[in-house]
C-alpha positions, 0 to 999 in steps of 0.5 A, spaced: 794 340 717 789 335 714 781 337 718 778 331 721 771 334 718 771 336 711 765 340 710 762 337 704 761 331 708 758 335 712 753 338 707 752 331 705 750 329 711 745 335 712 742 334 706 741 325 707 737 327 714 733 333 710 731 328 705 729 322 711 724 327 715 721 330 709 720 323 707 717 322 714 713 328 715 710 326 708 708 319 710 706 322 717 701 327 712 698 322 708 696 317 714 694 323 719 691 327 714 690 324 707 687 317 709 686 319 717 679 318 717 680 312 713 683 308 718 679 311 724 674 308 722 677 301 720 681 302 727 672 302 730 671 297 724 666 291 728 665 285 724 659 280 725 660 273 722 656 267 721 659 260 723 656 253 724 656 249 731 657 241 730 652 238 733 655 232 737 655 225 734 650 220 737 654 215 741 654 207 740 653 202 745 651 195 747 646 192 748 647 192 756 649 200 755 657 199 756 659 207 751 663 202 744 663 209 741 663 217 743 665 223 741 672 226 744 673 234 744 679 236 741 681 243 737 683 244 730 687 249 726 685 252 719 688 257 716 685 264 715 687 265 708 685 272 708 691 273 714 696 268 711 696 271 704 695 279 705 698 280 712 706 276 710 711 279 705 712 271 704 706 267 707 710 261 704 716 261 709 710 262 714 707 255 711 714 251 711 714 254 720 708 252 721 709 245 718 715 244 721 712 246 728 706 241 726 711 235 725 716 237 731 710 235 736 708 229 733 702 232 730 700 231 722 698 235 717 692 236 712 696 234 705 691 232 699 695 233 693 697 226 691 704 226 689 710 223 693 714 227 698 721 227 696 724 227 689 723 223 683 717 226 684 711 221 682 703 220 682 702 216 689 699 209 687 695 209 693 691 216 690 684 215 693 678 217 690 676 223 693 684 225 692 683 223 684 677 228 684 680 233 687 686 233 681 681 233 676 678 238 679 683 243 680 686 241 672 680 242 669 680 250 671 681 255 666 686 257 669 690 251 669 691 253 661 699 253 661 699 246 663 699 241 658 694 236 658 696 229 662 701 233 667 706 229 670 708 231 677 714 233 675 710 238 670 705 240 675 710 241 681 713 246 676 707 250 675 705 251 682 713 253 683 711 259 678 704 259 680 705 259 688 711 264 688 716 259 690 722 262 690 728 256 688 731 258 696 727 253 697 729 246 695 724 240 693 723 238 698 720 244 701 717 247 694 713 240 695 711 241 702 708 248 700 706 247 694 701 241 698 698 246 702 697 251 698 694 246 693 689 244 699 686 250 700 686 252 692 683 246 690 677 247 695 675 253 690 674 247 684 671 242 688 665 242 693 667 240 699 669 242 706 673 247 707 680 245 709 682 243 716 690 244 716 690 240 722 685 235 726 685 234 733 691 238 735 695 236 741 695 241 746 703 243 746 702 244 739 696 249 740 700 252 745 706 253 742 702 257 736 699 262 741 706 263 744 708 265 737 702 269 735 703 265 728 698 269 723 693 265 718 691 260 724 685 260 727 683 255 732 676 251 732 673 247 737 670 239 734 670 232 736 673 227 733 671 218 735 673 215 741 672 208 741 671 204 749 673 198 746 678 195 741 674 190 739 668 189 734 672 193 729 667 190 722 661 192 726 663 198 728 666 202 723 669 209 722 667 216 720 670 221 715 669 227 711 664 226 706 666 225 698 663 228 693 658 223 692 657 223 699 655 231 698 651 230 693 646 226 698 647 229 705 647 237 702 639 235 701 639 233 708 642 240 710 649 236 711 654 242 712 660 241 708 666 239 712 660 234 715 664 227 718 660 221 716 659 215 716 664 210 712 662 203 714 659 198 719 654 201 724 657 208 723 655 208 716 648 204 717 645 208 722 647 215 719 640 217 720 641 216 727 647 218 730 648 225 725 644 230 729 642 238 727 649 243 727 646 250 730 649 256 728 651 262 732 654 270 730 661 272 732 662 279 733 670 281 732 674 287 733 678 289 727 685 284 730 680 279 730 679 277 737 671 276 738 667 280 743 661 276 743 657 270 740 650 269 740 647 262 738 642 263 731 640 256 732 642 250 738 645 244 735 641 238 736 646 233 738 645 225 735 641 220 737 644 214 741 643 206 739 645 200 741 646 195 739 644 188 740 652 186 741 655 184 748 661 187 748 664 182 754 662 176 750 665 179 743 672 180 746 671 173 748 669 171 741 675 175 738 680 172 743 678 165 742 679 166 734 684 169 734 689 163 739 685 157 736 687 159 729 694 162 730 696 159 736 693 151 735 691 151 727 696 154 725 702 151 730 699 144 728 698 146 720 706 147 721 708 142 725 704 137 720 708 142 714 714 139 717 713 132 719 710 131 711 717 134 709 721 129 714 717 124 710 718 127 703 711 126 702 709 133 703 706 137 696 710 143 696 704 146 691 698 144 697 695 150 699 694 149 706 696 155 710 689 158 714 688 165 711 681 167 715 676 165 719 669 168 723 665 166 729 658 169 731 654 167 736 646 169 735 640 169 740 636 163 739 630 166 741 630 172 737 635 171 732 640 178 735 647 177 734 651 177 739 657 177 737 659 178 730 667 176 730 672 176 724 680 173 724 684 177 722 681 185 724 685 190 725 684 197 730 678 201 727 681 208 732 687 209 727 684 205 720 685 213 716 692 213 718 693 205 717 688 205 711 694 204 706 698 199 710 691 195 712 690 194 704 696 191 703 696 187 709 695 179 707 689 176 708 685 182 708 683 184 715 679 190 712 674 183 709 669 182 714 668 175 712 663 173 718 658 178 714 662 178 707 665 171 706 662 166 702 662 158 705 661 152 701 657 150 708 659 142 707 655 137 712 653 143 716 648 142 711 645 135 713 639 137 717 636 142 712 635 136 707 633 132 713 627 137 714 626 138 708 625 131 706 620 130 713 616 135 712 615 136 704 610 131 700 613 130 694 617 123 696 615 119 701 620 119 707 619 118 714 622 119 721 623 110 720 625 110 714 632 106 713 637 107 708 643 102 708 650 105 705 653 103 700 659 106 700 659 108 692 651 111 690 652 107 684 646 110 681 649 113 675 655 109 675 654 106 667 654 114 666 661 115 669 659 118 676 658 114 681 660 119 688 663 116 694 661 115 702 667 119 706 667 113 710 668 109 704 675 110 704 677 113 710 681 108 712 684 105 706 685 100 703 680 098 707 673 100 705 667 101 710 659 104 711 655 107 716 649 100 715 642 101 715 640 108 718 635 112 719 635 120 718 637 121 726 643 115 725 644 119 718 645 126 721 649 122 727 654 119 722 654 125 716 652 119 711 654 122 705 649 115 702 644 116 705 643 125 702 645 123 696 639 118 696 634 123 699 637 128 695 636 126 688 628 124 690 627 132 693 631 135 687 634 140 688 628 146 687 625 143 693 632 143 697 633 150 695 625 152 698 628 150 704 634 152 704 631 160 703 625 159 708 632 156 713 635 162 712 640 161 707 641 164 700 637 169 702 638 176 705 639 175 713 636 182 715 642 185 719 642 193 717 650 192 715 652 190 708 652 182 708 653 178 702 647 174 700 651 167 698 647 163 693 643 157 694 646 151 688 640 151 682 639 150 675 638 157 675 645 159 677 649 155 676 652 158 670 654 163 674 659 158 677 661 154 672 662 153 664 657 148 664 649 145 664 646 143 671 647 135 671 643 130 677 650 130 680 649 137 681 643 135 685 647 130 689 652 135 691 648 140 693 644 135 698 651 134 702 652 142 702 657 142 696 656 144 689 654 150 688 651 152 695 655 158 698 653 162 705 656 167 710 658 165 717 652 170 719 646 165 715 649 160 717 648 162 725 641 164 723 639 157 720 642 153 726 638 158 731 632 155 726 633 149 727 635 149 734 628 153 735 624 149 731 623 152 725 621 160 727 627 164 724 628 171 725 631 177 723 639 178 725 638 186 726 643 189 730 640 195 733 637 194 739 634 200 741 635 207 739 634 213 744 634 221 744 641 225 745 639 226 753 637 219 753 630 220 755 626 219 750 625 212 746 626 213 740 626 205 738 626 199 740 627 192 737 621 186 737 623 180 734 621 179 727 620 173 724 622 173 716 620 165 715 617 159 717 618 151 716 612 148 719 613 141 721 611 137 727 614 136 732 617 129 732 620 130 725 624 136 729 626 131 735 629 127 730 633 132 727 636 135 734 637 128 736 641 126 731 645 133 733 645 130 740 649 125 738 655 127 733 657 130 740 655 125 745 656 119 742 662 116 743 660 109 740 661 113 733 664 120 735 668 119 741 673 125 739 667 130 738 664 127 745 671 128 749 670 135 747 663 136 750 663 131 755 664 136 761 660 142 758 656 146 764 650 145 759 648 139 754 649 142 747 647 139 740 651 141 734 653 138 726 661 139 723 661 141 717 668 140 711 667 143 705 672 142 699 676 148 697 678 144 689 684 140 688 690 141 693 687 147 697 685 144 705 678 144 706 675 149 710 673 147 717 665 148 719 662 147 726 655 149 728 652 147 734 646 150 739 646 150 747 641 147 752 639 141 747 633 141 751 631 149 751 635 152 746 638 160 748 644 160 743 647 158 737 654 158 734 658 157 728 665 156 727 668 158 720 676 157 719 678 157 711 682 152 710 680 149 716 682 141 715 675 140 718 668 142 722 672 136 728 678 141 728 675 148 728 669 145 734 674 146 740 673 155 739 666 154 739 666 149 745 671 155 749 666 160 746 660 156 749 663 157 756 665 163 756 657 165 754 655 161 759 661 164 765 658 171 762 650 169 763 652 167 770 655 173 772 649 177 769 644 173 772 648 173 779 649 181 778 641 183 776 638 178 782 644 182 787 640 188 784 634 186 785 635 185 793 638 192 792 632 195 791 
């Protein structure tokens, strides 16, 4: 009969428990007695740290105090590489968790390596500057040496598989999220910049979800991140990010931490020395599992400065909305519907430009020369510009091009009444509120020479041919008499008109602290510039009418209407109002008007310009269609339409400025609507803007006197 238990099996088996506790009892010698007093004193081990507290970015607000722009606090997560790496047996499955676990709550990840995210794997086109850096950087350690010279992606991608320890497990997909972040916090090693953030402003189910898994490697920080109380004024506003490398090289003179946010356009970036305050720092003590026991502050942070700015916020939604409809929902519409009734015709040119690709609107104070409202068609929400940046690049008609500060207008007759104080107030020709110039129709001056310009009344209503008759500058300006400024412009010449125009504010820097384009006054000096041609007396007559070579923002053009409207004094068009301490206790700043220039005149010279714009709107003899926009305004308004041609079939861009109350003037508007058609067709938004500045003001004046009896 066979036993059930052989005995070898069970010499096998003894022997196999024998070898086990020797083993055991061994390593149990080396921990207690061999390395014991070690991990003693590592287990009583106690760490000090010093850390960098953020101080809080100033606010932003407007001129009424309303909060545009705030600090939000939120939590990031950073990866403690010392944990992740030395504490897992595969910190890249960890990686590839975390990342999963961060896309399944919505939240997105810090990935800085530029190559696409699924194979064929290729260099991303939209790479940016700073990630273009970062892959040089990191190409040109020593120890990137196997690579070979101009890696592929591909190439790249392989070598970091090897380098990584990437096992083929995984598949592209996942070798490339890992090989993203580990290229992240690699490349901060070759480059100088913040440390790397794994995730920014983490909603709180993820956080929660990482504390409830007790994930290693991730450490969470407290930060602020911009909260913005409006989704207007997105040009002015601008935005914040981390610094690049060239942004280092100048704020770590100014002792900018490394992972420092700043300013990148707009006001963020233009009062920088304002809004950044002074980081603080503090020592933590931790315990060996990292839990902190204590934290003593080294230095306070000094929170930001907070400005305002010289914007009504009410009153730029308004200008923002108004633009907005009148250029999609009226110009645009009729733009189609006239599209479609030349095609029901067949007279319609199918190589016409005639599509509106932008427009801007600003509203300045007459009395000072502050913005008010600074608006630009199309915009776009400034709270999410980093994650749209690519899509807003690629966007038509550029919403990121800030056209009211940037764009460059010829400014068309809007031009007029600078020549007609030019030519009142200068000495060099002899020129009088009385004097008449009668139109002829064609300036025949030049006419044996080949040039002979027109009137625009001369063919308007072709084939029939009319004139504006003998006016004198206000008839001129009423009547937009090209005649007329050909003849006074041609004796002026165009160095006088130029003086002018600089002392109006045009061609000449506007004083505003954010980046403005500074246009360019027609001259002999730069007209190569523009052309491929010598300056002819022609030249100098279009110039007269605001073509030629004549080029303005929407911004100058605002100020130079608030000099005329105020007579002659022009201001600066800063933005920034006032500036007060973190706890707002202290002024730290606050604006007087400053005049930049002035055209010294009498007063009667002046009276005959404004009439004349009184009466491009009020006239129904000459101009019924602009009075019928005007006639039941709240306030009397006195303004000058403007039409600049683009070239050959491109639509002319429609201008208008006007100044309200004609007889004690507090505001001014322009209207610009590329290819508008013309100012006549633009001035219905800014007749909708004036109301809705002059509803605002009553509101305010009716609320500060409601205060008053208050107190």
């Amino acid at each position: 009969m066979n036993r059930i238990i052989k005995p070898g099996r069970v010499t096998a088996m003894a022997i196999f428990f024998a070898l086990i506790m020797v083993i055991y009892l061994a390593f149990l010698y080396n921990l207690q007695i061999v390395q014991g007093e070690v991990y003693y004193n590592q287990s009583k081990e106690i760490t000090n740290t010093k850390r960098t507290i953020t101080a809080a970015r100033g606010n932003i607000l407007d001129r009424y105090g309303r909060v545009l722009v705030s600090n939000k606090e939120c939590y990031n997560l950073k990866i403690d590489t010392t944990k992740l790496f030395n504490s897992n047996d595969d910190p890249n499955a960890v990686i590839l968790e975390l990342v999963r676990m961060v896309e399944s709550y919505g939240d997105e990840y810090t990935d800085d390596l530029p190559i696409t995210m699924t194979p064929p794997f290729e260099y991303r086109e939209d790479m940016t500057d700073i990630q273009r850096t970062m892959l040089e950087a990191y190409l040109a350690d020593p120890g990137r040496s196997s690579l070979p010279d101009n890696p592929s992606a591909v190439e790249l991608l392989s070598f970091m598989r090897t380098r990584y320890g990437i096992d083929n497990s995984y598949s592209a997909e996942e070798m490339r999220i890992i090989a993203g972040v580990r290229y992240s916090i690699n490349v901060r090693y070759a480059i100088p910049t913040a440390d790397y953030m794994f995730v920014e402003d983490a909603s709180m189910e993820l956080i929660s979800s990482i504390m409830e898994n007790k994930l290693p490697g991730i450490e969470i920080e407290r930060a602020y991140v911009r909260e913005y109380g409006t989704e207007y004024a997105a040009h002015l506003l601008g935005y914040t990010g981390l610094m690049t490398q060239e942004e280092y090289e100048r704020y770590s003179l100014l002792n900018y931490a490394t992972n420092a946010y700043v300013g990148k356009d707009g006001v963020e970036y233009a009062f920088e020395e304002y809004l950044h305050g002074e980081d603080g720092e503090v020592i933590e003590t931790r315990n060996p599992s990292g839990t902190v026991l204590s934290t003593v502050y080294v230095k306070e942070p000094v929170p930001g400065n907070h400005i305002y700015l010289t914007i009504d916020i009410a009153l730029q939604e308004q200008v923002e909305r108004i633009l907005a409809n009148g250029v999609e929902n009226v110009l645009i519409k009729d733009r189609r519907q006239t599209r479609a009734e030349g095609i029901a015709r067949g007279d319609y040119d199918p190589e016409m430009k005639d599509e509106i690709t932008g427009a801007a609107a600003v509203v300045v104070d007459v009395r000072t020369g502050e913005p008010l409202a600074i608006a630009s068609w199309p915009t776009y929400d400034v709270s999410h510009i980093i994650e749209n940046y690519d899509e807003l690049m690629a966007t038509p008609n550029a919403p990121l091009f800030n056209r009211a500060l940037m764009g460059a207008y010829a400014p068309g007759s809007t031009f007029k009444p600078c020549v007609a104080m030019a030519a009142l107030t200068d000495t060099s020709i002899e020129f009088n509120t009385e004097t008449r110039i009668k139109c002829e129709g064609v300036f025949t001056k030049y006419a044996a020479e080949g040039y002979a310009p027109e009137c625009w009344i001369w063919n308007a209503m072709a084939p029939e041919h009319y004139t504006h008759g003998n006016d004198n500058v206000t008839e001129a300006i009423r009547d937009s008499c090209n005649y007329f400024f050909y003849s006074v412009g041609h004796d002026l010449g165009v160095t006088v008109m130029g003086e002018y125009a600089h002392k109006f504010g045009l061609g000449v820097p506007t004083g505003i602290e954010l980046v403005e384009t500074v246009g360019n006054m027609s001259s002999e000096a730069t007209h190569r510039n523009f052309v491929d041609d010598d300056w002819h007396i022609g030249d100098t007559m279009q110039a007269a009418i605001g073509q030629s070579d004549s080029i303005f923002s929407p911004l100058q053009l605002a100020e130079y209407c608030a000099t005329v409207a105020n007579s002659g004094t022009r201001y600066s068009a800063s933005i920034l109002k006032a500036v007060r301490s973190y706890d707002y206790s202290e002024k730290i700043f606050e604006r007087r008007p400053e005049v930049l220039s002035r055209v010294e005149s009498p007063e009667y010279n002046w009276a005959a310009v404004h009439k004349g714009m009184y009466l491009v709107l009020h006239d129904w003899s000459y101009n019924a269609p602009n009075a019928e926009v005007w006639v039941d305004c709240a306030w009397e308004v006195a303004g000058k339409t403007g039409t600049a041609q683009k070239g050959e079939k491109i639509t002319n861009d429609g201008i208008f400025m006007c100044y309200a109350p004609y007889d004690d003037p507090e505001v001014a508007i322009v209207i610009v609507v590329e290819r508008g058609g013309s100012g006549a067709s633009t001035q219905f938004m800014a007749r909708q803007i004036m109301d809705a500045y002059i509803n605002i003001k009553s509101y305010k004046d009716t609320s500060e006197e409601e205060m008053i009896l208050l107190r």
